[in-house]
C-alpha positions in Angstrom: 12.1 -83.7 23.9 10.1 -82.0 26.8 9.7 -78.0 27.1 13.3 -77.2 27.3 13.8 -79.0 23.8 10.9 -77.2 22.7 12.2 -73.4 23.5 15.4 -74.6 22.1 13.5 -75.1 18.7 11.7 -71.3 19.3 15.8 -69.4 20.3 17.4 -71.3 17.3 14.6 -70.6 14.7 13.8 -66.8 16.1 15.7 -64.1 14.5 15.7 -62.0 17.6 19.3 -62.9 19.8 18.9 -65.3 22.6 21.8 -65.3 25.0 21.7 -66.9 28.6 24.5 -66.4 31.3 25.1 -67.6 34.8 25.7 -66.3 37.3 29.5 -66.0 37.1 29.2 -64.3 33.8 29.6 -67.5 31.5 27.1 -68.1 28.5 24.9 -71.3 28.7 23.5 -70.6 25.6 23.4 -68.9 22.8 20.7 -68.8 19.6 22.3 -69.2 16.0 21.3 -65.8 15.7 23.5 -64.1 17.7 26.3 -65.1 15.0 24.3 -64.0 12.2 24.1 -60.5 13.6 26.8 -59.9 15.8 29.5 -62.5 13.6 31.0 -64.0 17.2 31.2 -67.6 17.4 29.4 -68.9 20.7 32.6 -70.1 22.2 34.6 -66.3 21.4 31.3 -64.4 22.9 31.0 -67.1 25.6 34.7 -66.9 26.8 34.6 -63.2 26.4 36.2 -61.7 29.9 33.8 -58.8 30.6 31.6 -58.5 27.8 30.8 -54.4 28.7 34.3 -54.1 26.6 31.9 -55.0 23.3 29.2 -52.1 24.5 29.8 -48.5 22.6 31.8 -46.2 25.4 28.7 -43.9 25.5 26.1 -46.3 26.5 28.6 -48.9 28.9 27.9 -46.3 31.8 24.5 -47.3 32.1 24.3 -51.2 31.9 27.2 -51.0 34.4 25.1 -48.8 36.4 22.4 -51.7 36.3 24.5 -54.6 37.5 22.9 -54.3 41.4 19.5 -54.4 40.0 20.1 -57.2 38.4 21.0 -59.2 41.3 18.2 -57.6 42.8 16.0 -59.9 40.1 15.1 -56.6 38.4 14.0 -56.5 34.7 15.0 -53.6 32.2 15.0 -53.1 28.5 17.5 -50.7 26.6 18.7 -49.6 24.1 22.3 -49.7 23.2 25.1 -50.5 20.9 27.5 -53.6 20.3 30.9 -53.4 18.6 30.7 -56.4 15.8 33.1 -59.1 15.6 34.0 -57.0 12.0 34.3 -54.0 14.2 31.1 -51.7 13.5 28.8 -50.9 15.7 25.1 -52.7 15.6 22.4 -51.1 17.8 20.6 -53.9 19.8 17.0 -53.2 21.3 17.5 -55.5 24.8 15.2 -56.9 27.2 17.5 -58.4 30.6 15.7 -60.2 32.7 17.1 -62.2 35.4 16.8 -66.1 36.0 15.8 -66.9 39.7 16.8 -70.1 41.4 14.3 -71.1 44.3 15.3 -68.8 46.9 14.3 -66.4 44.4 18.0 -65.4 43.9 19.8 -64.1 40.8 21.4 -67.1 39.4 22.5 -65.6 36.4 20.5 -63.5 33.7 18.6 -64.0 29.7 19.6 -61.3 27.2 16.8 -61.3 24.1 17.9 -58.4 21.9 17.0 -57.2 18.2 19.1 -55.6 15.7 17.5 -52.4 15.2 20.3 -50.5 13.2 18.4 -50.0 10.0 15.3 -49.3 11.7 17.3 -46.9 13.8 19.0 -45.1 10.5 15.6 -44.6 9.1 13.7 -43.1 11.9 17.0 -40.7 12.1 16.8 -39.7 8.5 12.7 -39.4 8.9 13.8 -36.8 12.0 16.6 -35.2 10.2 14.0 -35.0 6.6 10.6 -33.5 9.5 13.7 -31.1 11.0 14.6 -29.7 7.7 10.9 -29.8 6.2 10.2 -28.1 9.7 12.8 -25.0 9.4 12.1 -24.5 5.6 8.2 -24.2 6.1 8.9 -22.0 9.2 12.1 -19.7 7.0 10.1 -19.7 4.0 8.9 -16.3 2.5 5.6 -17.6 1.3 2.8 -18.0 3.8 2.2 -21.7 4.5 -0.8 -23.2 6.0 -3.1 -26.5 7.1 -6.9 -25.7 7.9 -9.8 -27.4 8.4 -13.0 -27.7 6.3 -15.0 -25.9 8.6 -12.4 -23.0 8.3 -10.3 -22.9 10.7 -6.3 -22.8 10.9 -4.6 -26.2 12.4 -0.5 -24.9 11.5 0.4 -21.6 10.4 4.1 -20.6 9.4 5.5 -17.1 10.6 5.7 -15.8 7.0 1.9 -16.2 7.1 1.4 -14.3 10.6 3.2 -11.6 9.6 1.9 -11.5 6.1 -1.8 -11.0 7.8 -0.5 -8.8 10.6 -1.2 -11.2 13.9 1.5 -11.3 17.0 1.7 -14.9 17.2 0.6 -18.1 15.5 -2.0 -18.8 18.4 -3.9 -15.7 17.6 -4.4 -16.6 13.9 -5.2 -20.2 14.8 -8.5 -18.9 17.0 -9.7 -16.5 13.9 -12.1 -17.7 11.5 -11.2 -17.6 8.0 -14.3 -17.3 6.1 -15.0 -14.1 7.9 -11.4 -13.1 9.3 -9.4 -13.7 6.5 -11.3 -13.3 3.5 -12.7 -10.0 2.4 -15.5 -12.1 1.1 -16.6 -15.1 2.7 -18.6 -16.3 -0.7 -14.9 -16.3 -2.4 -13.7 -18.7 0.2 -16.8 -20.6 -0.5 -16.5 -20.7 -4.2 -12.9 -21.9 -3.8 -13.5 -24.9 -1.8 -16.3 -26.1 -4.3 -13.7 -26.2 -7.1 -10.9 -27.9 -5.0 -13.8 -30.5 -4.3 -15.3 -31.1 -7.6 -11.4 -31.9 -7.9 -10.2 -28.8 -9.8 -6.4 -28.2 -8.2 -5.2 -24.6 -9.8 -1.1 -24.0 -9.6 -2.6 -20.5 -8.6 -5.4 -18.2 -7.9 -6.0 -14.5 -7.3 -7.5 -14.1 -3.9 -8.2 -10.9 -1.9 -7.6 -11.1 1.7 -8.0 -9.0 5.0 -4.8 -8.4 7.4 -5.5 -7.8 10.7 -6.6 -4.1 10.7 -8.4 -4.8 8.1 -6.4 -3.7 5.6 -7.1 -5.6 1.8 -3.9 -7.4 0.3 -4.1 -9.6 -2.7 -2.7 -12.9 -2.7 -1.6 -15.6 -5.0 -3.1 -18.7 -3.1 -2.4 -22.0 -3.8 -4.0 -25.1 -2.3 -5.5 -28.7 -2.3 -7.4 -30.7 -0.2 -6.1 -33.9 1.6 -8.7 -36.9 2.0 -7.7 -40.6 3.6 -7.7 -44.1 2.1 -11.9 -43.6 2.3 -11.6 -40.1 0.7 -13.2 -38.6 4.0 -11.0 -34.8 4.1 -8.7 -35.1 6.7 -7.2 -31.0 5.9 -6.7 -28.3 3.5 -3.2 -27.5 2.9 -1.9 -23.7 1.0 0.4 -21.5 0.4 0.1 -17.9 0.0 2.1 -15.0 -1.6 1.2 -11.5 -0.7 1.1 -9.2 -4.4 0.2 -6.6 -3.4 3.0 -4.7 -3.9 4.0 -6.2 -6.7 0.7 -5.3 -8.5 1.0 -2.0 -7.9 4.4 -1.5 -9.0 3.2 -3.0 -12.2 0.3 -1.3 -12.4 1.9 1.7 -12.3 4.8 0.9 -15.6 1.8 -0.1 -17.0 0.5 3.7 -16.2 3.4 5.0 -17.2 4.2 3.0 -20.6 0.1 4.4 -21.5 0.9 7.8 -20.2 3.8 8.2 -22.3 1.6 6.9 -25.6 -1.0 9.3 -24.7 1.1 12.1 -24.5 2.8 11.8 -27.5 -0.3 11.7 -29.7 -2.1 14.2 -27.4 0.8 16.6 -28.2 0.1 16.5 -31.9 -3.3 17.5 -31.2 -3.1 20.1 -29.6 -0.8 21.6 -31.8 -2.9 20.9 -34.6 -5.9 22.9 -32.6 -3.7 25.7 -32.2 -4.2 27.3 -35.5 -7.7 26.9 -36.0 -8.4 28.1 -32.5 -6.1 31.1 -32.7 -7.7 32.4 -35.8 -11.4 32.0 -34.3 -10.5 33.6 -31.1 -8.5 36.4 -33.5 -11.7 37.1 -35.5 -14.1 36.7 -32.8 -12.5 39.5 -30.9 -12.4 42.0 -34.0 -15.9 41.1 -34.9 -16.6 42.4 -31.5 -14.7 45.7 -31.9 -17.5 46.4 -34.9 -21.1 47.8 -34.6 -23.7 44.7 -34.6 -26.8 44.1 -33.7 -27.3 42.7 -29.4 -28.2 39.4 -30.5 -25.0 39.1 -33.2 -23.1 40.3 -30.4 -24.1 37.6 -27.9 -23.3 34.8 -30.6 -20.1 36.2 -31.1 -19.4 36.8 -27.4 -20.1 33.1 -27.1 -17.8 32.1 -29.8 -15.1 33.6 -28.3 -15.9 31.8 -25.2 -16.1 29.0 -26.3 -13.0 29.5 -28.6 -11.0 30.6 -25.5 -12.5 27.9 -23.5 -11.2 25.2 -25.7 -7.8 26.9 -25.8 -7.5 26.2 -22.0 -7.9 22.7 -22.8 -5.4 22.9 -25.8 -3.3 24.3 -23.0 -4.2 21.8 -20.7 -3.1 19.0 -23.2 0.1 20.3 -23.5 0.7 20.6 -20.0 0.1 16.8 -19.8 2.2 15.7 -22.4 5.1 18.0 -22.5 8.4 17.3 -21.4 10.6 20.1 -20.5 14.3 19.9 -21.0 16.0 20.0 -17.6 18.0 22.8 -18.0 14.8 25.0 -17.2 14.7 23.1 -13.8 16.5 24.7 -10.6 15.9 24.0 -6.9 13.0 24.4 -4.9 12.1 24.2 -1.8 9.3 22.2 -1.6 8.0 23.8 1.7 7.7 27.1 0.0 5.6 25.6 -3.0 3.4 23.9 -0.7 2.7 27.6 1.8 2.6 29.8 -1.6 -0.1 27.3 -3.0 -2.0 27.0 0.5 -2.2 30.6 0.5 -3.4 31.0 -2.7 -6.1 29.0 -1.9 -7.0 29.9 1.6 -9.8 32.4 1.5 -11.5 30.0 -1.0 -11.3 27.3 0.9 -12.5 29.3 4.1 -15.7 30.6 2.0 -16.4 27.0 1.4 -16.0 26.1 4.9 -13.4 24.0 4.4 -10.3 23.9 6.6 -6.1 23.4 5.6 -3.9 21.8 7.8 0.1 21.8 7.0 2.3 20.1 8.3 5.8 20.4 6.7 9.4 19.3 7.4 10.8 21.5 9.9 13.9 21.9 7.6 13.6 22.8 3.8 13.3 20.0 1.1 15.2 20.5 -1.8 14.3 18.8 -5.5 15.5 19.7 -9.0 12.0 21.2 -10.4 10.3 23.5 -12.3 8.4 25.5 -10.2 5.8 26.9 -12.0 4.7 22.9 -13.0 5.2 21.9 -9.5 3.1 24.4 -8.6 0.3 23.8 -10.8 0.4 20.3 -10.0 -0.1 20.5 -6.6 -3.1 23.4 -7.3 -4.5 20.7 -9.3 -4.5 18.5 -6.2 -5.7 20.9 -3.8 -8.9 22.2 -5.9 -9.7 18.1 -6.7 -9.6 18.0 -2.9 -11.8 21.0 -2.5 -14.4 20.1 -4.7 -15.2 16.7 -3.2 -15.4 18.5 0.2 -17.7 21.1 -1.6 -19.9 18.2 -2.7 -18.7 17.8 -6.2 -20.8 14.8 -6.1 -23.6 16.2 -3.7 -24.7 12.3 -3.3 -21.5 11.3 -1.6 -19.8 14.9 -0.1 -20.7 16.4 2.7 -20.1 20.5 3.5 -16.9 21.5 5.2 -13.8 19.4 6.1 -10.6 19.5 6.4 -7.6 19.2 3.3 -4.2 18.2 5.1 -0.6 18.5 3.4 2.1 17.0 4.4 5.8 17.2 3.2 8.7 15.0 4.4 12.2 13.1 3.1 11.8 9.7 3.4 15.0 7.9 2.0 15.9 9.3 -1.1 12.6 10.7 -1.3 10.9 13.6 -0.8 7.6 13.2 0.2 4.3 15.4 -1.0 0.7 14.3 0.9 -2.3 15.9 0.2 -4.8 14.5 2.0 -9.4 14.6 2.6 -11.7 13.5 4.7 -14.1 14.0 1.8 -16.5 11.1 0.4 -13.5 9.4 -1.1 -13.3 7.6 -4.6 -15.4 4.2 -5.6 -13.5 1.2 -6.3 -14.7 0.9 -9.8 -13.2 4.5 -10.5 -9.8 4.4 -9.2 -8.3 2.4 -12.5 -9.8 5.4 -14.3 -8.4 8.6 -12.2 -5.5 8.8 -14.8 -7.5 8.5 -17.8 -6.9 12.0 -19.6 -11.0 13.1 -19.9 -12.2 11.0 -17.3 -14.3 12.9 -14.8 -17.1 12.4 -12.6 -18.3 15.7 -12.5 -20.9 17.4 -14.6 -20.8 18.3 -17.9 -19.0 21.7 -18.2 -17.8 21.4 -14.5 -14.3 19.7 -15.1 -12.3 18.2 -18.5 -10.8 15.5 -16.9 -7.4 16.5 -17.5 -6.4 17.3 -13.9 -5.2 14.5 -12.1 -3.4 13.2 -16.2 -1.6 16.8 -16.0 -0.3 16.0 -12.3 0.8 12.5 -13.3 2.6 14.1 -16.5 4.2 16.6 -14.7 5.7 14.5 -11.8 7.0 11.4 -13.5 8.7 14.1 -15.7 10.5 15.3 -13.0 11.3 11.7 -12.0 8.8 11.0 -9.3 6.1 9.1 -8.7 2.2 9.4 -7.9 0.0 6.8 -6.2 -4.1 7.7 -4.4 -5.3 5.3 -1.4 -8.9 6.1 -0.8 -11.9 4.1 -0.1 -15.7 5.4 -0.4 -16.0 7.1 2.6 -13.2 7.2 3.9 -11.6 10.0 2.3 -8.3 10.3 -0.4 -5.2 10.7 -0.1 -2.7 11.3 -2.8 1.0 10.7 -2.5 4.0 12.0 -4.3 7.3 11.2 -4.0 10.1 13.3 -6.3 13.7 11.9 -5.7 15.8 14.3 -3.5 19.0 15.8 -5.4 22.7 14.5 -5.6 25.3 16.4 -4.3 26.6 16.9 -7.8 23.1 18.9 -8.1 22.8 20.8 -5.2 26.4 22.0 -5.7 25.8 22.9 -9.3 21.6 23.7 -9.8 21.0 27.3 -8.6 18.0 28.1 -6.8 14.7 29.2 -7.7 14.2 32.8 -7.7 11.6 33.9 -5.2 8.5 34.9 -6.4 7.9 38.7 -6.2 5.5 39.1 -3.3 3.1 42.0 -2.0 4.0 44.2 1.1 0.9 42.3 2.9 -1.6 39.2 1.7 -4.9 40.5 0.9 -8.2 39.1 1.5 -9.9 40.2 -2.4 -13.1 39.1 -3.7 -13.1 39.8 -7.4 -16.8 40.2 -8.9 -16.7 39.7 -12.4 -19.5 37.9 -15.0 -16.6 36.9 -17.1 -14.7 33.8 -16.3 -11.4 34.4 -18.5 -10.6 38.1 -17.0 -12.0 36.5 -13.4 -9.0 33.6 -13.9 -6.6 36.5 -14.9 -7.0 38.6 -12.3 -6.9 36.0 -9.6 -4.2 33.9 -10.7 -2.2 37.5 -11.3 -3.1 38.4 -7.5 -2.3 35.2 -6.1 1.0 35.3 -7.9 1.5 38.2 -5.2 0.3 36.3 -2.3 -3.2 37.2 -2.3 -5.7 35.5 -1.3 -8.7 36.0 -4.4 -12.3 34.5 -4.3 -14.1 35.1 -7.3 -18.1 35.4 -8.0 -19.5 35.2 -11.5 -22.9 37.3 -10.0 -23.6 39.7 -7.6 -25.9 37.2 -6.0 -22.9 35.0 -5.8 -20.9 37.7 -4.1 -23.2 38.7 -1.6 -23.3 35.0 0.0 -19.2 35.2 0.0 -19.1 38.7 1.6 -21.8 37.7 4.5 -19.9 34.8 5.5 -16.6 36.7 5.7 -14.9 39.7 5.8 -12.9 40.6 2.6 -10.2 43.5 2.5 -10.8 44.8 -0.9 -13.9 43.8 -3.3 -12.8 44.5 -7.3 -16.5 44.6 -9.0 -17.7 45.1 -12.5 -19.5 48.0 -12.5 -22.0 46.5 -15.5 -23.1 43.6 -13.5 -27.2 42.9 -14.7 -28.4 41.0 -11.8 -28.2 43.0 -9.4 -26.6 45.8 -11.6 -23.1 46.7 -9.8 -23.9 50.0 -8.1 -26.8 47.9 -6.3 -24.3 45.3 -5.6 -22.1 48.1 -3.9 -24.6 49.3 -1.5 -25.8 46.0 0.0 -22.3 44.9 0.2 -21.4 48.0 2.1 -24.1 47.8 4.5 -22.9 44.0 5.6 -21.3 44.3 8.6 -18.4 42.2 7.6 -17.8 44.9 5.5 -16.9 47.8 7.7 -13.4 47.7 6.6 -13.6 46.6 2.9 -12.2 48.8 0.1 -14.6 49.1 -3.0 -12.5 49.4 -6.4 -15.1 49.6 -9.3 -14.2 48.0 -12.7 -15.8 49.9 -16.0 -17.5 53.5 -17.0 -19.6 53.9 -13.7 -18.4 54.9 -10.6 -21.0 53.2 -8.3 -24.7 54.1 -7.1 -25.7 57.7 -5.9 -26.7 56.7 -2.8 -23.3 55.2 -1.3 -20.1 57.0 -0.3 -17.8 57.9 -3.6 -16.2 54.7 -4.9 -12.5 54.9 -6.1 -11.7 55.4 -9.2 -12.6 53.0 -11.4 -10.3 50.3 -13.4 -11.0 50.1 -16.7 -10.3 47.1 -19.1 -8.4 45.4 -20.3 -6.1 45.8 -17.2 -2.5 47.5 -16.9 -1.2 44.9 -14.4 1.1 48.0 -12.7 -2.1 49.7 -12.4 -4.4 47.3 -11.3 -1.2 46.0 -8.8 -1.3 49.8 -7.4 -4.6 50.3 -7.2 -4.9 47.1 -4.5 -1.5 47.6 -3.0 -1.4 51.2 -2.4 
């Protein structure tokens, strides 16, 4: 049969179309195949006019365009689409190359083309399928990731930048996540054994580091991806920040044990009550009576004792009691925040520590009541204090600086009270709220502080969260919800509190602790500033590092006895200006300028207001 019969064999057996015109347009030949997929008969395709009438209307401007190179005797391939004899449309991939006579002259042209429809369908569906996989991996909220083994990112979604705080995708691609992303490189390492021993958690509960290096905890899940010879190819994730979410439920969780607590802690303190009024009651009349020195030192301590547990019974109650709102009016929270600050300047000044307000330059207004709201945010303020004092001398360091801020935010208004003390371990933050809890020494603190602030603020609505780190401070946030219009329209407003002519510097000197409170929290009712010292010793170091305005002193002071305390305070020389008023029987030493006359206790408070007002 010879070569021509042989590629006749080859174009009627191959499934690919074989089609073979001359040069006037006219098909020679014609595989089998070209029916099969197209459905003309040879004759119909062969007598065809101008076969470009067959080629889809979108791709006939380019095989016209081609015609000249053609019968130029130059090859192309495309790609292109042929109405069917039925009348759909079948894409054909197409080689044309021409057929040279031996001038090397175009003498007409062999079509070999291959139904790629299906093909063509697919890889469009793969591409539409990679498009959408594309957009929901770059739209989703989770953070999505592929990394390598050696730890580094290979893809990173935009959730995931912006969950760890990076401008772009290229910058977290060039960071290293062992060290970068983790806060602890051994937890990264610890994961990746699992996934390879083959264990494939849903989720885990990571801790990572953003950016600024700021801890968030996420719920990671992940899996590694091997070939067909199990060599690991990536590591695929994705990430969900909780952060928030923890602490939201954290703090219902507070709440819901706050509440128990209160309720039980209610009943006993009200249960201590009677016991504790009748040994205070008894302890006081015993003391009335002629004993011996020694019997009168036990039942001096009784009663201190006695009174000292009524402060926490007191203390108790403050934590769990609810008030009924009616007792609630509005308050500027501005105010609150100065009166408290000035309360507590001069004892922060002695201490070398420094306050810094800044407040809203217009007032803030919640629905409170303002004696809680101020104890709370005393309580704050002396926690503050005492870990710049070095309430734990390991960590604290002498001076610094307490900041309070106030602000609305939202529906909010905002309360900051901020350190740049030693700040709070990680281990002891869970416990802050705990009613008892303390770090401090025995007999230095009950624990009930921070409990009694918490109490009192979600009473009132609000909320209360600490951010602090060892060593870098604490700061302690509370947020009270700002009032309707229905409430600022109805409430009235606090009442001012009834304020001296002038703010005193006073340093009270007195070797009991329960008048020492009385006096000082009755003076810096007025707007006093009070500093008190359980020994003359005590007061001496106060009075040499600043000057005080008036010094109230108990004349019967042992160590150094109070007329001795007089004279070496008088001769400081902060203490050129300071008015002596003496408290008991003795008028002061012989040897110093005539005191005033002497207080005597218990205290008038309209005498004991006079005599440091006048």
């Amino acid at each position: 049969a010879g070569p021509h019969g042989f590629y006749h064999i080859l174009a009627d057996r191959t499934s690919d179309l074989v089609m073979v015109f001359d040069a006037e347009g006219r098909a020679t030949f014609l595989s089998p195949s070209v029916h099969r997929v197209l459905g003309y008969d040879a004759d119909a395709l062969g007598s065809a006019v101008d076969r470009y009438e067959l080629v889809h209307p979108d791709d006939r401007p380019f095989l016209v365009a081609r015609r000249a190179d053609v019968r130029r005797g130059t090859a192309y391939t495309h790609n292109f689409r042929l109405r069917h004899a039925a009348g759909h449309w079948v894409r054909l991939e197409t080689s044309v190359t021409p057929v040279l006579d031996a001038r090397r002259q175009a003498s007409g042209l062999c079509v070999i083309a291959r139904d790629v429809t299906e093909q063509y369908r697919t890889g469009q569906a793969l591409r539409a399928s990679e498009e959408r996989s594309r957009l929901l991996v770059e739209r989703a909220a989770l953070g999505i990731y592929h990394s390598t083994g050696a730890g580094r990112f290979l893809d990173v979604n935009p959730a995931l930048v912006a969950m760890l705080g990076y401008d772009s995708a290229e910058e977290l691609l060039a960071v290293d996540i062992a060290t970068d992303v983790f806060a602890e490189a051994e937890e990264r390492n610890q994961l990746l054994a699992q996934l390879q021993e083959g264990g494939t958690p849903d989720w885990m509960e990571v801790t990572w580091r953003r950016r600024d290096g700021t801890p968030i905890d996420v719920r990671l899940s992940a899996r590694l991806v091997r070939d067909a010879d199990g060599a690991l190819l990536y590591c695929e994730g994705m990430a969900e920040n909780v952060t928030e979410r923890q602490r939201r439920e954290a703090l219902l969780r507070r709440n819901e044990r706050m509440a128990s607590l209160g309720q039980m802690l209610a009943g006993v303190a009200h249960e201590l009550n009677n016991p504790l009024a009748a040994v205070i009651g008894f302890a006081q009349l015993l003391r009335r009576g002629a004993m011996a020195e020694e019997d009168r030192q036990a039942v001096e301590t009784i009663d201190h004792e006695a009174q000292r547990a009524a402060q926490i019974v007191r203390d108790l109650l403050s934590f769990a009691r609810r008030r009924h709102d009616s007792s609630r009016e509005l308050v500027n929270v501005n105010d609150v925040v100065q009166y408290v600050m000035a309360a507590r300047r001069y004892a922060m000044e002695t201490g070398g520590v420094r306050q810094r307000l800044q407040l809203a330059d217009h007032p803030l207004l919640v629905v409170a009541d303002r004696p809680q709201l101020e104890q709370a945010l005393f309580n704050l303020v002396v926690n503050a204090q005492q870990a710049l004092e070095g309430a734990d001398s390991a960590l604290a360091a002498p001076g610094g600086q307490i900041t309070v801020r106030t602000a609305r935010q939202g529906d909010g208004i905002v309360i900051e009270v901020a350190d740049d003390g030693p700040g709070i371990r990680a281990r002891d933050l869970p416990h802050i709220w705990d009613p008892f809890w303390t770090t401090k020494a025995d007999g230095e603190g009950t624990g009930l502080g921070l409990p009694v602030v918490h109490g009192i603020v979600t009473s009132h609505g609000g909320s209360i969260d600490v951010d602090s780190a060892l060593g870098s401070g604490t700061r302690v946030r509370v947020v009270l919800p700002a009032p309707s219009e229905v409430e600022l329209a109805t409430r009235r407003p606090a009442l001012a509190r009834e304020q001296a002519p002038q703010p005193l510097d006073i340093l009270v000197v007195d070797d009991d602790p329960t008048t020492a409170a009385f006096v000082q929290r009755y003076l810096a009712g007025r707007g006093h500033a009070v500093v008190t010292a359980s020994t003359g010793a005590r007061a001496l170091r106060l009075a040499a590092g600043a000057p005080f305005d008036i010094v109230l002193c108990n004349a019967t002071l042992a160590e150094p006895d109070g007329a001795a305390m007089v004279a070496e305070l008088r001769r400081l020389a902060a203490s050129a200006e300071t008015r002596f008023i003496p408290v008991g029987e003795r008028g002061g030493a012989a040897e110093t300028p005539p005191l005033e006359t002497p207080l005597m206790k218990p205290y008038e408070l309209d005498v004991l207001r006079r005599a440091v007002e006048r």
